[in-house]
C-alpha positions as CSV (number, residue, x, y, z in Angstrom):
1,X,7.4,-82.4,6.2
2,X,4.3,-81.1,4.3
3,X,4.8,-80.1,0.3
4,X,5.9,-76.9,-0.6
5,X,3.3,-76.7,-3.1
6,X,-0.2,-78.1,-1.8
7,X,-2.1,-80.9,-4.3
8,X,-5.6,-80.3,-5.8
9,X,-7.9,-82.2,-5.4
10,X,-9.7,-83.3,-9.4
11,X,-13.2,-83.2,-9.1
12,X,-15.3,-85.7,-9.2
13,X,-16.6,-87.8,-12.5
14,X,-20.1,-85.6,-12.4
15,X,-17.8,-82.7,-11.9
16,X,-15.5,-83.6,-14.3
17,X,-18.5,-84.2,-17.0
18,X,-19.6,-80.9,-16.0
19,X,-17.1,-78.8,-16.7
20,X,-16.2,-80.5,-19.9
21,X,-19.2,-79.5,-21.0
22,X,-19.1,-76.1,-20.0
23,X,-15.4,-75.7,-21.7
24,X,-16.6,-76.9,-25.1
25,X,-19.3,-74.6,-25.1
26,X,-16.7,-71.4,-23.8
27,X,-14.2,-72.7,-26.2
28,X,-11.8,-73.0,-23.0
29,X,-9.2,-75.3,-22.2
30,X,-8.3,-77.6,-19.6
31,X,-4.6,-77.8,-19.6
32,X,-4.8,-81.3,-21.5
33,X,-4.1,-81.8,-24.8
34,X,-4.7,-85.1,-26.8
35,X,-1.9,-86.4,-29.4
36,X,-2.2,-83.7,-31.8
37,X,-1.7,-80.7,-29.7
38,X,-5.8,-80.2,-29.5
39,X,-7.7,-79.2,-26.3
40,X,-8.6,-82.3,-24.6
41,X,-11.6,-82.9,-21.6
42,X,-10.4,-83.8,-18.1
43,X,-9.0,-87.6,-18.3
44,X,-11.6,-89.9,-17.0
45,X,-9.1,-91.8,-14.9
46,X,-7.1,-88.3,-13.3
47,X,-8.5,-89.8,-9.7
48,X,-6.0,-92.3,-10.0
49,X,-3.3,-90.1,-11.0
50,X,-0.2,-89.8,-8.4
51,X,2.3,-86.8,-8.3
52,X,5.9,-87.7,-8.5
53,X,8.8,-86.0,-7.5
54,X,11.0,-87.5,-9.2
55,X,13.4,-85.5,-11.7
56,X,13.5,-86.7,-15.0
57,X,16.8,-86.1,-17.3
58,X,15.6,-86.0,-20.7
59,X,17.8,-88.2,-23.5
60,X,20.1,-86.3,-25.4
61,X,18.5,-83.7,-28.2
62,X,15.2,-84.4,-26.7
63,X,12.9,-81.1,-25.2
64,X,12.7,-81.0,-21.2
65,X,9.6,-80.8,-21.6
């Protein structure tokens, strides 16, 4: 069965170093946020990222998010 909802494929370090450049100078975001709720760049090490499907159930008073 193929996924509902077809993966991405991240670009490529190069890429990657590209367009973090080009989204500092726009002031544009890339969905990632470091610790403090900033914009972050693309993680270096998204290649080795792996989707899950897996639900999660959050503990008890904690955001589902």
């Amino acid at each position: 069965m193929t996924s509902p909802t077809p993966h991405l494929p991240f670009p490529d370090p190069a890429e990657r170093q590209r367009l973090n450049a080009a989204l500092t100078t726009t002031g544009t975001d890339t969905g990632f946020w470091d610790d403090h709720g900033r914009p972050a760049p693309w993680p270096d090490d998204i290649d080795q990222w792996t989707p899950t499907s897996d639900p999660t159930t959050p503990e008890p008073g904690q955001p589902p998010f």
